[in-house]
Structure formats: structure tokens, C-alpha cells
MARBA-3410 file (N, C-alpha, C, O; in Angstrom, 1 decimal):
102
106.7,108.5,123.3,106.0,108.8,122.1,104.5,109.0,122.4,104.2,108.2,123.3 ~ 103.6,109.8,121.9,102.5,110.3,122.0,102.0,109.5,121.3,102.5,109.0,120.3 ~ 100.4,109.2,122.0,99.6,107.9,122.1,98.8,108.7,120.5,98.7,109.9,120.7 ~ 98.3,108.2,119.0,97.3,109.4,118.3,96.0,108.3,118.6,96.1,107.1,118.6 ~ 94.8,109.0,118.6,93.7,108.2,118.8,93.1,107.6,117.4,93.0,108.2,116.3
92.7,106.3,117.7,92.5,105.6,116.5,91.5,106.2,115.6,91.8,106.2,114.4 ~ 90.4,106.8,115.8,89.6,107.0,115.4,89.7,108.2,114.6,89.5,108.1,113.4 ~ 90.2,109.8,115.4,91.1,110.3,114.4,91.2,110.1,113.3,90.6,110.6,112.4 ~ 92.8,108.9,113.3,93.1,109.0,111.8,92.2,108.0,111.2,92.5,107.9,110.0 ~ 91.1,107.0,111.5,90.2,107.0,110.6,89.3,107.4,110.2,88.6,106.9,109.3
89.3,108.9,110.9,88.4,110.2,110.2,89.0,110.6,109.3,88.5,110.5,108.1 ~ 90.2,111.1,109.5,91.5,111.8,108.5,91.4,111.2,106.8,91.4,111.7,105.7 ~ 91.5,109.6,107.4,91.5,108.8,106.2,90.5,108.7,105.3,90.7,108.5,104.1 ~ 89.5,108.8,105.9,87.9,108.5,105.0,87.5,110.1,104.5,86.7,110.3,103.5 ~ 88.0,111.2,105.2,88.1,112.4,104.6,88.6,112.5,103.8,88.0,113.2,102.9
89.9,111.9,103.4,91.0,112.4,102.4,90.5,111.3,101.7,91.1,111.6,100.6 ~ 89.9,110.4,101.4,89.5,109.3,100.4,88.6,110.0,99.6,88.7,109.9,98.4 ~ 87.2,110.9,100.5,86.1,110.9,100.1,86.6,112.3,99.1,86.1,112.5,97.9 ~ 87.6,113.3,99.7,87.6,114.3,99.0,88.1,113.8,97.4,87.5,114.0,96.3 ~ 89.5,113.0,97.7,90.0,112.5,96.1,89.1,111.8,95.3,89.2,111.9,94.1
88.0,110.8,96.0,86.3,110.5,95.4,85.6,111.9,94.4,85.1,111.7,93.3 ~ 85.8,113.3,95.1,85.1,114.2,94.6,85.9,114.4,93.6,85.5,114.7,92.5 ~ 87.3,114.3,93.7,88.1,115.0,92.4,88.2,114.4,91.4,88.4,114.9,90.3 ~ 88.1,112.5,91.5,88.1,111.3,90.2,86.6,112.2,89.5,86.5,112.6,88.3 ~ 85.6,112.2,90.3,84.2,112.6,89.8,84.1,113.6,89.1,83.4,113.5,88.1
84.7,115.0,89.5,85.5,116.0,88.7,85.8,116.0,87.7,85.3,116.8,86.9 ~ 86.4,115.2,87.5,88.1,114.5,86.4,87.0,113.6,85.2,87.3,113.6,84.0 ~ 85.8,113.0,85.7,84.9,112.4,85.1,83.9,113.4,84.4,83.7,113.6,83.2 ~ 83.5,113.8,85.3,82.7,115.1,84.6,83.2,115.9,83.4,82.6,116.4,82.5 ~ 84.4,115.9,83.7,85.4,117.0,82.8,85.4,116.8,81.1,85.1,117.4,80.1
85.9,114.9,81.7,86.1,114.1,80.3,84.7,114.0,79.7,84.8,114.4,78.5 ~ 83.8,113.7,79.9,82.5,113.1,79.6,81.9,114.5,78.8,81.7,114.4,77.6 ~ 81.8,115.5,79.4,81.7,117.2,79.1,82.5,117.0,77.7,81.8,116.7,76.7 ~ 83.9,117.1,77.4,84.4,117.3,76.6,84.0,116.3,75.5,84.0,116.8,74.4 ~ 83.8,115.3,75.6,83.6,114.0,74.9,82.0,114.3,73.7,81.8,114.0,72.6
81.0,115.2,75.0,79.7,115.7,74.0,80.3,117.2,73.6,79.9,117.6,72.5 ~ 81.0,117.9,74.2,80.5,119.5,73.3,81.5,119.2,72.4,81.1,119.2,71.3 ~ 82.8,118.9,72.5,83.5,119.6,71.3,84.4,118.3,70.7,85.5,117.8,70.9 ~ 82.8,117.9,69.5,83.3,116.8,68.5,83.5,118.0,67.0,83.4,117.8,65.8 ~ 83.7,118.8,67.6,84.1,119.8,66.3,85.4,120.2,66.0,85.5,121.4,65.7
86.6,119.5,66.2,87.6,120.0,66.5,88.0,119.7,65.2,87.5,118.8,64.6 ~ 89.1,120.5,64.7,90.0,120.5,63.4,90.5,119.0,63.3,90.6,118.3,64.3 ~ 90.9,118.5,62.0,91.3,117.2,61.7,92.8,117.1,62.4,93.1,115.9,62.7 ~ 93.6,117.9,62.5,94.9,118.5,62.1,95.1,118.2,64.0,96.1,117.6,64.4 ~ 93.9,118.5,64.9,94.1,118.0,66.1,93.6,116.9,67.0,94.0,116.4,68.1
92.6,116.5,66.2,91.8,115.4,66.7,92.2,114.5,67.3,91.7,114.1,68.4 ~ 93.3,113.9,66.6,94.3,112.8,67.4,94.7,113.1,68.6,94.8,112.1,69.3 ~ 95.0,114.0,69.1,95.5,114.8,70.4,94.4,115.0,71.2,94.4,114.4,72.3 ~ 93.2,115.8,70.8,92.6,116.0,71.7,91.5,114.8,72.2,90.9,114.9,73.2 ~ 91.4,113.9,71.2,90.7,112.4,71.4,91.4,111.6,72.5,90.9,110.9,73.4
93.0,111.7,72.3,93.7,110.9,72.9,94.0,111.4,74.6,94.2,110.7,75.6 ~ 93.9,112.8,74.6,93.8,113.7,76.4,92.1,113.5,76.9,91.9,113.7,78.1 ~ 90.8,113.1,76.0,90.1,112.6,76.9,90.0,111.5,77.5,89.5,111.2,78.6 ~ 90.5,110.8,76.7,90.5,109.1,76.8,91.7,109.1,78.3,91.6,108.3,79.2 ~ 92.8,110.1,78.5,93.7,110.1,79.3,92.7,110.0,81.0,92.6,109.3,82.0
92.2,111.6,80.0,91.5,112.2,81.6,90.5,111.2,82.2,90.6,110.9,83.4 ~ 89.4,110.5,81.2,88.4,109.7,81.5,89.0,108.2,82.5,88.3,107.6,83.4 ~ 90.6,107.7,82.0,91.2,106.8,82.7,91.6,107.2,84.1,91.1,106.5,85.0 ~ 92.3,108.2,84.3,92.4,108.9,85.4,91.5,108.9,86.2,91.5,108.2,87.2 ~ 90.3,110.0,85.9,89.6,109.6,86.8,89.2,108.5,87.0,89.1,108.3,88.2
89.0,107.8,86.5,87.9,106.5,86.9,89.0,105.8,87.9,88.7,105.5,89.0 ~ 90.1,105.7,87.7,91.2,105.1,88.2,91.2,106.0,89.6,91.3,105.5,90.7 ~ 91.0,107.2,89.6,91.1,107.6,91.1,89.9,107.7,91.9,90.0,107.9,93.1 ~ 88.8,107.5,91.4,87.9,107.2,91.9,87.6,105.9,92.4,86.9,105.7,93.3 ~ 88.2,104.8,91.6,88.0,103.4,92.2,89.3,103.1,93.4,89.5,102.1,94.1
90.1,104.6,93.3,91.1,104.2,94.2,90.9,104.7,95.5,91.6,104.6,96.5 ~ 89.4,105.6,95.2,89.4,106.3,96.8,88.0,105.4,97.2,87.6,105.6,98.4 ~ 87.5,104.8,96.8,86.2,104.0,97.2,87.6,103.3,97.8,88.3,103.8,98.6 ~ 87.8,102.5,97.4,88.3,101.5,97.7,89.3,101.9,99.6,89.0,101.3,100.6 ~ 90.2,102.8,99.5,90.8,103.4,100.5,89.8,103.9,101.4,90.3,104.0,102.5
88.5,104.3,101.3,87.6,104.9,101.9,86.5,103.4,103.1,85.9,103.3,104.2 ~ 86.6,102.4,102.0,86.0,101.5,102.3,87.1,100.7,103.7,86.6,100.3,104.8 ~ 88.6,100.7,103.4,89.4,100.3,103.9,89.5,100.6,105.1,89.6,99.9,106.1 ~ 89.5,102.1,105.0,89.2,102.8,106.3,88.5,102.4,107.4,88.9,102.0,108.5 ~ 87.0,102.7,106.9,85.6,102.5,107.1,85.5,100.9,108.3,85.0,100.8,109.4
86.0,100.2,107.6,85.8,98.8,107.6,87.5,98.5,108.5,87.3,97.3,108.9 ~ 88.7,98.8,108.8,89.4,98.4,109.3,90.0,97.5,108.6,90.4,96.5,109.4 ~ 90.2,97.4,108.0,91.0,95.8,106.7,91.9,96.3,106.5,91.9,97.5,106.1 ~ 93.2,95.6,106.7,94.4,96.1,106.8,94.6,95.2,105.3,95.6,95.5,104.6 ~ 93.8,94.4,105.1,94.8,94.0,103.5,94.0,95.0,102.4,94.4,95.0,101.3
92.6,96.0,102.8,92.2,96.8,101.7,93.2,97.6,101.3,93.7,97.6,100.2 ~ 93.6,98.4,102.8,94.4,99.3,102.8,96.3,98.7,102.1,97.0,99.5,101.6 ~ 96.7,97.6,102.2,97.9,97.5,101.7,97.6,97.4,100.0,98.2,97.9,99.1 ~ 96.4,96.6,99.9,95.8,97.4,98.0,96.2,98.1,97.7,97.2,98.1,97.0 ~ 95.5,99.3,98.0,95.5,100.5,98.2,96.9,101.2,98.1,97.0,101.9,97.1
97.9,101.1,98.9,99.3,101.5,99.0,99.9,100.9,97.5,100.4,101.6,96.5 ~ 99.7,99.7,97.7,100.5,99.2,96.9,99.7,99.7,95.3,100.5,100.0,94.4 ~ 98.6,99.7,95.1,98.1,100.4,93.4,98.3,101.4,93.4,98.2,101.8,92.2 ~ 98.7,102.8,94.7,98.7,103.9,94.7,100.2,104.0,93.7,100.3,104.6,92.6 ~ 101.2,103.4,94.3,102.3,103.1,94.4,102.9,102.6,93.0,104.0,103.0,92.7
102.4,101.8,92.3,102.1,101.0,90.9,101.8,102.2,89.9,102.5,102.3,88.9 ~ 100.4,103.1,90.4,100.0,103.8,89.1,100.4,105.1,89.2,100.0,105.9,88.3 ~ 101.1,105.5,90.3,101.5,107.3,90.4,102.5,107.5,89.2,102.2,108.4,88.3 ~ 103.9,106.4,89.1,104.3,106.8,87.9,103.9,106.7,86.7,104.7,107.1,85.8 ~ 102.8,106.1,86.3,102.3,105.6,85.4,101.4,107.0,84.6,101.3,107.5,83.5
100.9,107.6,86.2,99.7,108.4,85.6,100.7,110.0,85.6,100.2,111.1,85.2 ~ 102.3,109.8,86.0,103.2,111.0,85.9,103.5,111.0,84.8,103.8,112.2,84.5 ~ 103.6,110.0,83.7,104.1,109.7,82.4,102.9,110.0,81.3,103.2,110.5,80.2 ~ 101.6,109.8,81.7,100.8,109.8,80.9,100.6,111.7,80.8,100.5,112.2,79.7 ~ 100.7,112.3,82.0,100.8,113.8,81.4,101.9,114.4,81.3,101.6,115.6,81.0
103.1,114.3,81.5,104.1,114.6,80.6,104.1,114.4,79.1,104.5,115.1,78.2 ~ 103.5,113.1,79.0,103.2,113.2,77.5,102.1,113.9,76.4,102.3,113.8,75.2
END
């Protein structure tokens, strides 16, 4: 079996953390954006569209505290950051698959 060099995948890792960092931030911007321009929305939808910011604004923040956190893990070598990590990845994927199906 082929030796992979450590450092590598703690480049790989802190890459792919920092990128999902940019996309919670994204996901934040999005909600926040929506939250000031459009408090003009029909009565008939408000409930809905109140309730997909409040979705989005959870999300992100949740993926963003989940790539600091994985990024830090990395960074720093802490194998119990990283089993965090797994294990809330793991906890909230179905959680956040349910929240947009619905």
C-alpha cells in the first residue's frame, strides 16, 4: 500500500474546510440580503418566505461553524476536533436533508 504524505491531506483538508467556510458565508449573505430587501412580500406568503430565511440563515451559520471548526482540526492536528466534526457532520446532514425537502 502506498505511503500518502501527511501534509498533503492536511492541505486537502483545510482547503475543503475553508472553501465550505466561503459557501456558509454565502448562505449568510443570502439570508441577511433577503431578510432587508424584501419585507414586502404578500400576506398570503409571508409565512413561507419568513420561514426559508430563517432555514437558510441556520444553515449557514451551522456550516460555517462546521468548517471553522474542521479547518481548525486540521490546522492544529486534534484528532478529537476532527471526530466532532464527523460526528456533527453526521448528526446534522439528515437533519439539514429534511429541512429542504420541506
Amino acid at each position: 500500500m502506498a505511503k500518502v504524505n501527511k501534509m498533503c491531506v492536511k492541505t486537502v483538508a483545510i482547503a475543503f474546510n475553508v472553501l465550505f467556510g466561503v459557501l456558509g458565508c454565502l448562505l449568510l449573505g443570502v439570508a441577511l440580503y433577503a431578510m432587508t430587501i424584501y419585507d414586502e412580500v404578500d400576506e398570503e406568503d409571508y409565512d413561507s418566505f419568513h420561514k426559508g430565511r430563517i432555514a437558510v440563515l441556520v444553515i449557514g451559520t451551522i456550516i460555517l461553524i462546521m468548517s471553522c471548526l474542521g479547518a481548525l482540526g486540521a490546522y492544529l492536528e486534534t484528532q478529537w476536533v476532527l471526530i466532532l466534526v464527523c460526528i456533527s457532520i453526521l448528526l446534522l446532514f439528515p437533519q439539514e436533508s429534511i429541512i429542504r425537502i420541506t
